[in-house]
C-alpha positions in Angstrom: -15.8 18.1 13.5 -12.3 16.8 12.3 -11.3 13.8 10.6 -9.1 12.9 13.8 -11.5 14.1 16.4 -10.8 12.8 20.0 -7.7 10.6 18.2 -4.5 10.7 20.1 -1.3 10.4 17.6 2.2 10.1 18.0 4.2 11.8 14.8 8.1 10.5 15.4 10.4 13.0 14.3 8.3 15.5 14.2 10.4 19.0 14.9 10.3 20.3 11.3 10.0 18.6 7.5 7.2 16.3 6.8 6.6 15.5 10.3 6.1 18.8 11.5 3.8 19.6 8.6 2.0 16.2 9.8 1.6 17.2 13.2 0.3 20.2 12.9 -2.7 19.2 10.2 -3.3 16.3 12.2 -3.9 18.7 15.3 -6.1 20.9 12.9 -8.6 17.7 12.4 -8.6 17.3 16.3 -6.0 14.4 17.1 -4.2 15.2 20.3 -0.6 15.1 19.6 2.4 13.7 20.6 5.6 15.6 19.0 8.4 13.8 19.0 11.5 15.0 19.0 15.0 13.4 19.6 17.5 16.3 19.6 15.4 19.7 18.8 13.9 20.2 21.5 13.4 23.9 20.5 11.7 23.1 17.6 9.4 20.7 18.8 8.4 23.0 21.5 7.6 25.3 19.0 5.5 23.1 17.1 3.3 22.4 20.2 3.2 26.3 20.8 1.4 26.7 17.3 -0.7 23.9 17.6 -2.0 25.0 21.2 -2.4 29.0 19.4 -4.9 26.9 16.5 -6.9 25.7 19.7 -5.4 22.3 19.5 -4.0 19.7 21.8 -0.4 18.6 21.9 2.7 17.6 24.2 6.4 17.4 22.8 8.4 14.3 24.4 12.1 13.8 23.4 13.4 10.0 22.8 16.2 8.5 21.6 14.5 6.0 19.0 17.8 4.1 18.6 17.5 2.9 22.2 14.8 0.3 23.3 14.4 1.9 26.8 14.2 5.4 25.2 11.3 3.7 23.0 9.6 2.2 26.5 9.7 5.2 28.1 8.0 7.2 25.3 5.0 5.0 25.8 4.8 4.9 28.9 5.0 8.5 29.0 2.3 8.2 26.4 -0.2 5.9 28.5 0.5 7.6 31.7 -0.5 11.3 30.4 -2.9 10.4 27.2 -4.8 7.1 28.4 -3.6 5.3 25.6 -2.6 5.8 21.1 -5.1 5.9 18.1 -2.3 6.7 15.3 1.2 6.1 14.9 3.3 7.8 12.1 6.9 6.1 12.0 8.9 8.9 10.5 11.8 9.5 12.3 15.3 8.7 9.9 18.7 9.7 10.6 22.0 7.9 8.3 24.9 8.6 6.8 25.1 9.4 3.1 28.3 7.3 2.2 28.9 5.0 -0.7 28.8 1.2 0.3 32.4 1.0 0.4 32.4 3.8 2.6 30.4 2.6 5.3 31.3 1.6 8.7 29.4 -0.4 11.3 28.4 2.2 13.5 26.6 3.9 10.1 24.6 0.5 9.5 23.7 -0.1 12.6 22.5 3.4 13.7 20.5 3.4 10.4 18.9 -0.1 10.9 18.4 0.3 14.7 15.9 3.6 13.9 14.4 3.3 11.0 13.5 -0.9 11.5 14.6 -2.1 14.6 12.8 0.7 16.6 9.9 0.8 14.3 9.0 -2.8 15.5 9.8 -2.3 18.8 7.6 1.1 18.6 4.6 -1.1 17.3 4.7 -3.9 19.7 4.4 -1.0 22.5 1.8 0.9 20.0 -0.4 -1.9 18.9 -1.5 -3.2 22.3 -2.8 0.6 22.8 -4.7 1.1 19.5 -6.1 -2.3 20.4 -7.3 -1.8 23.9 -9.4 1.4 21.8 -10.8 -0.4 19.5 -8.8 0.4 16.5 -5.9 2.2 14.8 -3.5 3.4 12.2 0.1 3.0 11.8 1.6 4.8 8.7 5.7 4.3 8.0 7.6 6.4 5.8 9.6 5.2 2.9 11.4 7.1 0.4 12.5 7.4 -3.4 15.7 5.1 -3.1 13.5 2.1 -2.6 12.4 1.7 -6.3 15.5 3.7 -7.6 19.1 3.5 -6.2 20.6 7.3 -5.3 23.8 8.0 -4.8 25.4 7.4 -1.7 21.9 6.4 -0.5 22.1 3.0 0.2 22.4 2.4 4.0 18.8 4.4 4.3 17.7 3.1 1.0 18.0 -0.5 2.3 16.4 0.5 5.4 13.3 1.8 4.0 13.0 -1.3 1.7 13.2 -3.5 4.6 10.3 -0.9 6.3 7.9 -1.5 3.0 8.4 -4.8 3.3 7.5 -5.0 7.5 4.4 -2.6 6.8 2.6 -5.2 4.1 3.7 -8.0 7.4 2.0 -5.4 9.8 -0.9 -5.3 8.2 -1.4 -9.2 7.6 -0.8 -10.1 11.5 -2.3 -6.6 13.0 -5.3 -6.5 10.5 -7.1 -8.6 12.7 -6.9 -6.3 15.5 -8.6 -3.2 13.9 -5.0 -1.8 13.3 -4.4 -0.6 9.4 -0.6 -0.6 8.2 0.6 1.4 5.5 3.8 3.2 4.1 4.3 6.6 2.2 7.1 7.1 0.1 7.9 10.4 -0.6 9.5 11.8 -3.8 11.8 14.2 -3.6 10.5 16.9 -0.7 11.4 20.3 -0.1 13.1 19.9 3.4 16.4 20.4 5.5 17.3 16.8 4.6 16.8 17.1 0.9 19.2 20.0 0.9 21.7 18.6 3.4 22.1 15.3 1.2 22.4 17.4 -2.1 24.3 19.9 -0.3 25.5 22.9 -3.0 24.0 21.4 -5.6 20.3 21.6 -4.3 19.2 24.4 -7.0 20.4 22.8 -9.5 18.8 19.5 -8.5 15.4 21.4 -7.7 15.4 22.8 -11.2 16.1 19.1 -12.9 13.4 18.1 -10.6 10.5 20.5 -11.6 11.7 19.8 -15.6 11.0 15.5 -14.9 8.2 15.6 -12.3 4.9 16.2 -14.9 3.3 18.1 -12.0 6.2 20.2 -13.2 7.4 21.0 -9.1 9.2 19.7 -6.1 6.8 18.4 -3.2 6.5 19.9 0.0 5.9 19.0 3.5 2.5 19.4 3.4 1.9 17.3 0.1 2.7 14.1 2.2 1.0 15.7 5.7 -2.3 15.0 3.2 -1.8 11.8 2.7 -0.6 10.9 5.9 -4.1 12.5 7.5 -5.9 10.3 4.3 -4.0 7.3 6.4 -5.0 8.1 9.4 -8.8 9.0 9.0 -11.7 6.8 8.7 -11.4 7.3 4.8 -9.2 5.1 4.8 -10.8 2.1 6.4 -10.1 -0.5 4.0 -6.8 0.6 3.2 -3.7 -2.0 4.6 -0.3 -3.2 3.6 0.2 -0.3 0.8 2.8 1.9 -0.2 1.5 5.2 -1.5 4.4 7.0 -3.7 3.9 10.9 -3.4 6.2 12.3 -5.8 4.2 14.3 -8.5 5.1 11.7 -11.1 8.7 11.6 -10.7 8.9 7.7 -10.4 8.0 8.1 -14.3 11.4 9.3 -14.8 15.0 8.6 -13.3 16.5 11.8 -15.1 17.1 14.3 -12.3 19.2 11.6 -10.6 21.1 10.8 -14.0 24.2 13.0 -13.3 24.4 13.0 -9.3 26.5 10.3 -9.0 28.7 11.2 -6.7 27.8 12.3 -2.8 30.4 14.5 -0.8 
C-alpha cells in the first residue's frame, strides 16, 4: 500500500521538471493523477504513458491557467471523470526574465494572473472537492528569489512572495475544513527552466552552485517530488501554513548569485 492510496491529485504543470518528477512518484504511492499540461501536450501524454506502464492511474488535461474559464473547465473535467480531488500541487509558472525597468504590462500581468490569481481561483474550485472527501492537501511552489533577489527575477520573484504569503492565509481559513496548506521553495533545480534563465552560462553557474550548496550539488526534480509526496501524505498531518526551502543549504550562502547580475 502507498502513501497516496485511492488519493486523486492534480499536479499543474506537470509535462517535465519538478512536476513531472511529482506526478510520477505520486502515481507510484497510488494517487490517481491528473497531469496538467498547458502547451506540451506531447509531454504530458507521455508522462501518463509511463505512469499507466508502472501499473498506475493517470489522465493528462490541457488548461490555460491564465484564464478563469480554462481553470473551470479543468475542474469540471476533474469532477465529471474522477468523482472529485484529494491533492492539489500549484506548480505551474511561466514569466519573463527582464529587469524591472524592462518590464511591460503584459509581462506583470501574465505572471500574476498564473502563478496568484489562478492559484486562488484553482483553490476555491479545489477546496470544495477535498472538503466534500473529507480532507486534503494543497502544496504551492515558491522559489529562491523570495528570500534573495536574482537578476532579472523580479516579476516571478514577487509572484512567489505573494504565493508564500496566500499559502500561510490558506491554511488559517481552510484549516478548519481538513485541508493542509503549504509551499516548497526550491533552490536552484536541475530543469529546462534553470537553464533557459541562465542560458550559456548554466555550467558555469552549476559549478558555483555545487562549490556554495554544503551538500556540495545542484538539486534535481526528484529532490522536491520527495517533499512534495511528504506534503501530501498522512505524515504530514499537522503540517500547515509552512514554507519548506529545498535547496541543499544554499540559502546559507548568496555566492553563486554574486556575479550574475545581468540577464540577457
Amino acid at each position: 500500500m502507498g502513501l497516496l492510496q485511492e488519493k486523486i491529485a492534480l499536479v499543474t504543470g506537470s509535462s517535465r521538471g519538478i512536476g513531472r518528477a511529482t506526478a510520477e512518484l505520486f502515481a507510484s504511492q497510488g494517487a490517481t493523477l491528473v497531469v496538467h499540461y498547458h502547451k506540451s501536450e506531447h509531454q504530458a501524454k507521455d508522462v501518463v504513458s509511463r505512469i499507466r506502464q508502472s501499473g498506475g492511474k493517470a489522465i493528462s488535461i490541457g488548461a490555460n491557467l491564465e484564464e478563469p474559464d480554462a481553470i473551470d473547465a479543468l475542474f469540471d473535467r476533474i469532477q465529471s471523470e474522477l468523482g472529485g480531488l484529494d491533492i492539489l500541487m500549484a506548480n505551474a509558472a511561466a514569466t519573463a526574465f527582464k529587469s524591472i525597468m524592462d518590464l511591460k504590462p503584459h509581462h506583470v500581468n501574465r505572471t500574476f494572473n498564473l502563478v496568484f490569481s489562478g492559484l486562488i481561483h484553482a483553490v476555491q474550485r479545489a477546496a470544495p472537492l477535498m472538503e466534500a472527501r473529507g480532507s486534503g492537501r494543497i502544496i504551492t511552489v515558491s522559489g529562491h528569489g523570495t528570500p534573495f533577489t536574482l537578476p532579472g527575477y523580479a516579476a516571478i520573484g514577487s509572484a512567489k512572495g505573494a504565493v508564500e504569503t496566500l499559502t500561510r492565509y490558506l491554511a488559517y481559513e481552510l484549516g478548519p475544513k481538513g485541508i493542509t496548506c503549504n509551499s516548497i521553495a526550491p533552490g536552484v533545480i536541475a530543469t529546462d527552466s534553470a537553464r533557459y534563465y541562465m542560458g550559456e552560462r548554466y555550467d558555469r553557474f552549476d559549478r558555483e552552485v555545487r562549490l556554495q550548496t554544503p551538500l556540495g550539488r545542484i538539486g534535481q526534480p526528484e529532490d522536491v517530488a520527495r517533499v512534495a509526496l511528504f506534503l501530501a501524505s498522512p505524515l504530514s498531518d499537522f503540517v500547515t501554513g509552512q514554507v519548506l526551502r529545498v535547496d541543499g543549504g544554499l540559502t546559507l550562502s548568496s555566492g553563486p548569485f554574486e556575479n550574475m547580475t545581468h540577464v540577457e
